[in-house]
C-alpha positions in Angstrom: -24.7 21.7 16.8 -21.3 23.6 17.6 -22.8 26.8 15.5 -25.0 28.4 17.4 -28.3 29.3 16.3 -29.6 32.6 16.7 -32.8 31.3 19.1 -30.2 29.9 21.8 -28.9 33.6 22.2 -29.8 34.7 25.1 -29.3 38.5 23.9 -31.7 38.1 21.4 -34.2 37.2 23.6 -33.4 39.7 26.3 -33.7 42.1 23.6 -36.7 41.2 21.3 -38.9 39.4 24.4 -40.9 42.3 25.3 -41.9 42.6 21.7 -42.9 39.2 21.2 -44.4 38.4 24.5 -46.4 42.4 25.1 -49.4 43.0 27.1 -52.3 41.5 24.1 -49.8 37.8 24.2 -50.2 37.3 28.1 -53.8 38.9 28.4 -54.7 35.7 25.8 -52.8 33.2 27.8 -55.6 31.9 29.8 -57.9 31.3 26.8 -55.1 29.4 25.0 -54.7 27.1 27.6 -58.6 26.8 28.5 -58.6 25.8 24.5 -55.4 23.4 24.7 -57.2 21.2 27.7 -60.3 21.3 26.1 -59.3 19.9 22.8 -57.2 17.4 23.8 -59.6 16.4 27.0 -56.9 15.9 29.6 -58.2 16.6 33.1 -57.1 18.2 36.1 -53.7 16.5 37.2 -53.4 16.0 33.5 -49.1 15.7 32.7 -48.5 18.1 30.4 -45.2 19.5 28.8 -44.8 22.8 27.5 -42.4 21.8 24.8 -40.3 25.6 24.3 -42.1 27.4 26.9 -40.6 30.7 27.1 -41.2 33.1 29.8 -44.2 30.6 30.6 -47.2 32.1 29.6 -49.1 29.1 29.0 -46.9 26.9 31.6 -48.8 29.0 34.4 -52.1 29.1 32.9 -52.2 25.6 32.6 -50.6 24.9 36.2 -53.8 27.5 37.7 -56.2 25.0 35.8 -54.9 22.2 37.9 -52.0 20.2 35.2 -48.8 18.9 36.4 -46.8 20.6 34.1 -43.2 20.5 33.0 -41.9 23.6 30.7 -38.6 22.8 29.0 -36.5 25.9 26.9 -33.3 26.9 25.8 -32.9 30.0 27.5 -32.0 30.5 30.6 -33.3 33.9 31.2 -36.6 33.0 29.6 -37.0 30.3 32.3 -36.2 32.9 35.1 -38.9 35.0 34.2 -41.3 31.7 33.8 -40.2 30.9 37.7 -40.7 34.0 39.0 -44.1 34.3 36.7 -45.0 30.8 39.3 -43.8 32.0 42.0 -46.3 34.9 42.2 -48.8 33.1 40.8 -48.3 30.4 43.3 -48.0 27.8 41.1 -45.5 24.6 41.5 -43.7 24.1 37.6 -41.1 21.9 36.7 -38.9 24.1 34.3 -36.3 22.3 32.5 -33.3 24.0 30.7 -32.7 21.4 27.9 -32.8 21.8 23.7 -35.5 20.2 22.3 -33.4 19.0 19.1 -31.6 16.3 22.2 -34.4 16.3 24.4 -35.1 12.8 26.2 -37.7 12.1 29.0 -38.1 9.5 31.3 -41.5 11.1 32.5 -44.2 10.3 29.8 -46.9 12.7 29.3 -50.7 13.3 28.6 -50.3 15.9 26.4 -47.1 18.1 24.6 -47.4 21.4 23.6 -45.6 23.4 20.8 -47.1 27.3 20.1 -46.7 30.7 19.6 -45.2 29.8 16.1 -42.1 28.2 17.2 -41.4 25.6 15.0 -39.3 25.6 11.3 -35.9 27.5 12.8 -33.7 25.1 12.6 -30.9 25.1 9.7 -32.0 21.8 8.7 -36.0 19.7 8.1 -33.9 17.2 10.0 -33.5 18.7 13.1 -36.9 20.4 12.5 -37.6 16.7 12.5 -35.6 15.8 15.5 -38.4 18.1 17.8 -41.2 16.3 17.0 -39.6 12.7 17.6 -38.3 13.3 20.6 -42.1 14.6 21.8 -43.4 11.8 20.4 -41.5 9.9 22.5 -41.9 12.1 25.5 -45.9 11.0 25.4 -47.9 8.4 26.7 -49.7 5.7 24.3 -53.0 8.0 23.7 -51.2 10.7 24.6 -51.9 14.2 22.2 -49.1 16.7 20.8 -50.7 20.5 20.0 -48.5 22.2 17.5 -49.5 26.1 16.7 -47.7 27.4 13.6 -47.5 29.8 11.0 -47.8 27.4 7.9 -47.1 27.7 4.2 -50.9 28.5 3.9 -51.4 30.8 6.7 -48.1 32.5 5.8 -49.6 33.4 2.2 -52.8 34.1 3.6 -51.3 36.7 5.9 -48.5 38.0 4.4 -47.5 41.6 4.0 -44.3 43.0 2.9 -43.8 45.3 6.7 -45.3 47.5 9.0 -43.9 49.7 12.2 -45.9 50.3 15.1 -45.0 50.9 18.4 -44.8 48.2 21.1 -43.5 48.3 24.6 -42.2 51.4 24.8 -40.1 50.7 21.3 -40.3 51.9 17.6 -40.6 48.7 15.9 -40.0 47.7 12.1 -40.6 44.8 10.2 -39.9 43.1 6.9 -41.2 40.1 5.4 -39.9 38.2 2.5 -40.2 35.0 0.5 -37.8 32.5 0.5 -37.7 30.0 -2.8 -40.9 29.0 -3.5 -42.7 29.9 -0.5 -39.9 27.4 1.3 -39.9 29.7 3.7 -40.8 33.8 5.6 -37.9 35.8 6.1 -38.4 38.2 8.6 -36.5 41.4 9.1 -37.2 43.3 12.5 -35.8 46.2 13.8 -36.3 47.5 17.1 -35.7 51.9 18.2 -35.1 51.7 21.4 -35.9 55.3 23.8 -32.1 56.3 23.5 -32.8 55.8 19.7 -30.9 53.2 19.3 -31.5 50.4 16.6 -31.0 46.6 17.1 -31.9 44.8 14.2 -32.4 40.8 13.9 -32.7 39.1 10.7 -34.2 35.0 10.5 -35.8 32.8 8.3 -39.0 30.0 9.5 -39.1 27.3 7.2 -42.3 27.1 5.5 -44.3 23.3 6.0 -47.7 23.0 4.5 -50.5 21.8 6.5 -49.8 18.1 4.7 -46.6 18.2 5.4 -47.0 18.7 8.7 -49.4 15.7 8.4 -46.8 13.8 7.1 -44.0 14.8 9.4 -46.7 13.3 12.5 -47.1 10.2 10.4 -43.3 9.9 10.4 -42.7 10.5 13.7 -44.8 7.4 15.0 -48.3 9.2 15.5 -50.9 7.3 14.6 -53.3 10.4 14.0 -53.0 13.9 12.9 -55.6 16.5 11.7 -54.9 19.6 10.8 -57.4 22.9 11.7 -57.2 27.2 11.3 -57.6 28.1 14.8 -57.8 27.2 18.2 -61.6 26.9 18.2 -61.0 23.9 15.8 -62.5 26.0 12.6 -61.8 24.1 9.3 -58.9 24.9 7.8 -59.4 26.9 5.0 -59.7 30.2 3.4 -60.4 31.5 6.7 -57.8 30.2 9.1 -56.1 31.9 11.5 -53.2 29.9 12.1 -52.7 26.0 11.7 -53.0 23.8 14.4 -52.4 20.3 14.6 -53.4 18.1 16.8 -51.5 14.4 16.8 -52.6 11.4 18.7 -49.8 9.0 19.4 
């Protein structure tokens, strides 16, 4: 892991946060986390870790409904904002700076968390694999883990070859293209900034099937994993809106 990848940059992020996490991504945070609890029917006091957290949009949502909740990421800058996000919201978080390709725990937890798309970056499935093991072990026996991912499914059921539209106060441009045999989404964004300047970012998510992911849970140690197109547990199908997984360990 000497090569850094480009999601431990912390220039990326300072750069392409306010497109990714805009006014529409925390107005939904409260909902996600409502829907989170609810499927995996932890209580109030619940442990929960938010397993790449970000600037804590869900961390916070789920700490106002009561969780004890621990938020670990890679960037330092993202977990700034996530503390000063609980500070004014008066909320007590434990945020953790920490990969999640090494991560270790002694605390064991209810219920992990893994959304907003942010799994299938890594240069390699086995340090894709890596994540997951080292949540599994994070959790209780019982315990759940909620992944939230663009899948091979939801990718081709979604996928367009660009757009721009305009986002935070930027000119923003996208590309999309297949990798292989829909192995995985390269994506292509370019930001204009008001001085009309362009920053431009280039990445590819590798692509897992809903089975795989299945598979991958199985591997891992979970003893149950089903697979469903949305948060409100519709089937997944034709009419998905993402994948999400929910694994019992």
């Amino acid at each position: 892991m000497e090569n850094k990848e480009w999601f431990e940059s912390e220039e990326f992020w300072k750069n392409f946060g306010p497109v990714m996490f805009d006014g529409p991504r925390w107005a939904e945070a409260p909902a996600v986390a409502e829907a989170v609890v609810s499927m995996a029917n932890v209580k109030s006091g619940a442990k929960i870790l938010d397993a790449g957290c970000g600037p804590g949009r869900i961390s916070v949502e789920l700490a106002l409904l009561g969780m004890d909740v621990t938020g670990v990421d890679i960037i330092q800058a993202e977990l700034d904002a996530a503390k000063e996000t609980a500070l004014d919201e008066g909320v007590s978080i434990n945020f953790i700076k920490q990969d999640l390709r090494t991560f270790n725990s002694e605390k064991k937890y209810d219920l992990a968390l893994n959304l907003y798309t942010s799994f299938g970056y890594c240069d390699t499935p086995e340090e894709d694999f890596s994540i997951v093991q080292n949540i599994y072990n994070s959790l209780k026996d019982g315990g759940k883990f909620i992944l939230e991912c663009t899948s091979r499914e939801s990718a081709i059921l979604c996928f367009t070859e660009g757009e721009w539209f305009e986002r935070s106060g930027l000119t923003v441009l996208t590309d999309f293209s297949v990798v292989g045999a829909w192995e995985g989404l390269r994506s292509k964004w370019t930001i204009i900034n008001q001085q009309n300047q362009r920053i431009e970012h280039e990445f590819v998510q590798r692509l897992y099937s809903g089975t795989d992911y299945i598979a991958i849970m199985k591997k891992a140690g979970f003893k149950d994993a089903k697979v469903y197109g949305g948060y409100d547990l519709r089937p997944y199908d034709q009419n998905a809106t993402t994948m999400v997984i929910i694994a019992t360990k």
